[in-house]
N, C-alpha and C positions, 0 to 999 in steps of 0.2 A: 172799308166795309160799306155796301148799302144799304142794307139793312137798320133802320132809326128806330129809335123808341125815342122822343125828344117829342113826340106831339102828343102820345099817351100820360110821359110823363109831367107835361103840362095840361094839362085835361084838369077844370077846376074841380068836378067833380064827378070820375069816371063812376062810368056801371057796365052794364051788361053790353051797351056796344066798343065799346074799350073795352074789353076781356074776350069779345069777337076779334078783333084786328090785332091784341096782342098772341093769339092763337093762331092764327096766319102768321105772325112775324116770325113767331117761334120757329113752324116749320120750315121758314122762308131762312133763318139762320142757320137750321140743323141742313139744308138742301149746302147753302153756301159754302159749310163746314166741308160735308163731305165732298162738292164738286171742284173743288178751291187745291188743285191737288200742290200749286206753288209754298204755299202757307200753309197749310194742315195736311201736307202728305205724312210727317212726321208719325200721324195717327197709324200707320197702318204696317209702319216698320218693314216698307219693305213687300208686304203680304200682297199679292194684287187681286189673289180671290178675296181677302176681305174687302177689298176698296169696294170692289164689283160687286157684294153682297148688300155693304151699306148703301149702294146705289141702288139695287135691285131692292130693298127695301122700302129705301123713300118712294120710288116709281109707284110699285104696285101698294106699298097698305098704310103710308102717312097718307096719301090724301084723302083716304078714307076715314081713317083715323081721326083726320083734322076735320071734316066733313061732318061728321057724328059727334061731333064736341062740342062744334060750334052752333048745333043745332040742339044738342043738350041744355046748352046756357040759357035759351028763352025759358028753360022750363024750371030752373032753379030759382025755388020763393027767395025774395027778398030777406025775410029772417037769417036763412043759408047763407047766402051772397054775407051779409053781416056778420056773423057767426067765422066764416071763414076767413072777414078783412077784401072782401073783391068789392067792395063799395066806397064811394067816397075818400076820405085821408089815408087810411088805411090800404087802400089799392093803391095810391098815387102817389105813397111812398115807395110802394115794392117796384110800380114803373121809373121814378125817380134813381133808384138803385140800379135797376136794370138800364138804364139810360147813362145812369155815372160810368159804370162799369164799360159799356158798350163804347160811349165817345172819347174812351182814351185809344182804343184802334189804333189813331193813325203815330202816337206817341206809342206803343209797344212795337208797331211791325217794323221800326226803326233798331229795336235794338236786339240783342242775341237770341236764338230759339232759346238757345241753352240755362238761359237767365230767368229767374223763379220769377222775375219781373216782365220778362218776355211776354211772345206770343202763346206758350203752354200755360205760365201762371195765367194769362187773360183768359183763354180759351177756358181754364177751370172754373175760374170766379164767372164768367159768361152761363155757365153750364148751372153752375150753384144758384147765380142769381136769378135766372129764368125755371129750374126747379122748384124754387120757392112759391112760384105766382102759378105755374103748371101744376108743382102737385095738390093747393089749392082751391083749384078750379076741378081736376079729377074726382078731389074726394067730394067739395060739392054735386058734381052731377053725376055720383053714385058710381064711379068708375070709370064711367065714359073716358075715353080718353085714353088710356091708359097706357096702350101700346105705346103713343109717342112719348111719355114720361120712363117709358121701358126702354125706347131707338135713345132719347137722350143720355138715359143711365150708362147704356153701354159702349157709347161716343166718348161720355166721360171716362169710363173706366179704361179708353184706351189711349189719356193722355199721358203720357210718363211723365214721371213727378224726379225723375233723376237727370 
């Protein structure tokens, strides 16, 4: 995977510009998810107008999406950001997570799709643990955002858990 979070999640004491760059990475992972059809074709069982939908989605309305978010974040008070955990220890744990999670990659693509331990199990806890800091951040800047916490929802729900 290229996609890192190891420099967020060393960050001694992120704020608002660490919560910019991990909003780009996010949709920079959900881009990778869906164009990665070797490793995550699995998602799409098959369908090839949905592959081509979730493509046609990230094209035209995540980078908008991720545009409007990240321009949300300058506007979200301080108290917010704290109230929600997007400041200090409290952020820099959830990038710490998202970062543990992230850098086992090259130890899952080695073993079975089919293995709870696999690429699907990874791909869910990817999705869990980056909802956690996304939804977050949404409900801080009053919604904003939203769609791409809506394209990841439904990424998610299309990984098989059998």
């Amino acid at each position: 995977m290229e996609i890192s979070f190891e420099d967020l999640a060393s960050t001694e004491n992120p704020g608002k510009s660490q919560l910019k760059i991990f909003v780009q990475r996010a949709v920079e992972f959900l881009s990778y998810v869906v164009d990665d059809q070797e490793d995550f074709g699995f998602l799409w069982g098959g369908n090839h107008e949905l592959a081509e939908g979730a493509s046609e989605a990230l094209r035209l309305d995540m980078e908008g999406a991720r545009e409007r978010l990240v321009s949300a974040i300058d506007e979200i008070e301080d108290s917010t950001l704290l109230e929600h955990g997007l400041t200090g220890n409290a952020l820099r744990f959830k990038f710490q997570v998202i970062d543990h999670i992230a850098s086992r990659w090259g130890d899952v693509w080695n073993r079975s799709p089919l293995s709870p331990f696999g690429i699907r199990g990874w791909l869910k806890q990817m999705f869990d643990a980056i909802d956690a800091l996304l939804d977050s951040i949404i409900q801080a800047a009053r919604g904003i955002g939203g769609l791409l916490k809506e394209f990841k929802d439904s990424l998610s729900a299309l990984v098989p858990t059998m």
